[in-house]
C-alpha positions in Angstrom: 0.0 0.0 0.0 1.4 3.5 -0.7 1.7 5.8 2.2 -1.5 6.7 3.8 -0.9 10.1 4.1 -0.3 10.7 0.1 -3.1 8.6 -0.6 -5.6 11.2 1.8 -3.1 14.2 0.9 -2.5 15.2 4.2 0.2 16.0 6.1 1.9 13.9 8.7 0.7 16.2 11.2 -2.9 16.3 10.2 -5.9 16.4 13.1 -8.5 13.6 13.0 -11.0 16.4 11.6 -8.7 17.3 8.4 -8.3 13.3 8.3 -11.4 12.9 8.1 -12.3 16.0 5.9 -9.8 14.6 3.4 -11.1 11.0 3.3 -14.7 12.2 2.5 -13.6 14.6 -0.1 -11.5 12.1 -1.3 -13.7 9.0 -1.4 -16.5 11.1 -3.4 -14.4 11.6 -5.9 -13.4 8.0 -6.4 -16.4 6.2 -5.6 -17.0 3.7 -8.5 -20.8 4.7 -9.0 -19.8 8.5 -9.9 -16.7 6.9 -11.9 -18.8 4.3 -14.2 -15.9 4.5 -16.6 -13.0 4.4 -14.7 -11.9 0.7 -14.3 -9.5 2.1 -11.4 -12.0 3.5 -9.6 -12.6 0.9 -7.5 -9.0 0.0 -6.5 -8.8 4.1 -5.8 -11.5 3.8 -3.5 -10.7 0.8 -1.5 -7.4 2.1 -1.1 -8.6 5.3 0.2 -10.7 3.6 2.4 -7.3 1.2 3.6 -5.7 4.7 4.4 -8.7 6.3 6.5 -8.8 3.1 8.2 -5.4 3.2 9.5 -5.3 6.6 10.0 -8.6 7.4 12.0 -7.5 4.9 14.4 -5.1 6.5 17.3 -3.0 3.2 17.8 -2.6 1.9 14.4 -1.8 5.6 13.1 1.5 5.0 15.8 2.5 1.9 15.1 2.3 3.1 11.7 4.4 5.9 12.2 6.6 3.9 14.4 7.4 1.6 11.8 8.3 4.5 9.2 10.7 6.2 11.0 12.3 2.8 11.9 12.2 1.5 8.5 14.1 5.5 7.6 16.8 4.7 10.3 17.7 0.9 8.5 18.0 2.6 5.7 20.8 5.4 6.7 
């Protein structure tokens, strides 16, 4: 999955509101039945959805995070 935060195009410092603002904005866009012919508009939305879904949720938004900045260290 790409990063969470590009997919919602927020920043990494984003509020729950903008979060959330950003996920419905986004997910209206891409929903399949406003995209009829777009054959990518369902993989856009699910992944949206995949995104919101960690991100909404305190804990996994960490370990998320967590894992990031871990994965940046291994790689200096």
């Amino acid at each position: 999955m790409r990063d969470p935060y590009s997919v919602l195009g927020v920043k990494r410092s984003a509020g729950q509101d903008e979060i959330k603002a950003a996920w419905r904005s986004l997910a209206k866009a891409v929903h399949p039945d406003q995209n009829h012919d777009d054959p990518n508009a369902t993989v856009r939305f699910t992944e949206a959805g995949r995104a919101y879904d960690l991100l909404r949720d305190p804990d996994k938004r960490s370990r998320y995070d967590r894992q990031q900045r871990e994965a940046e260290l291994r790689r200096m």
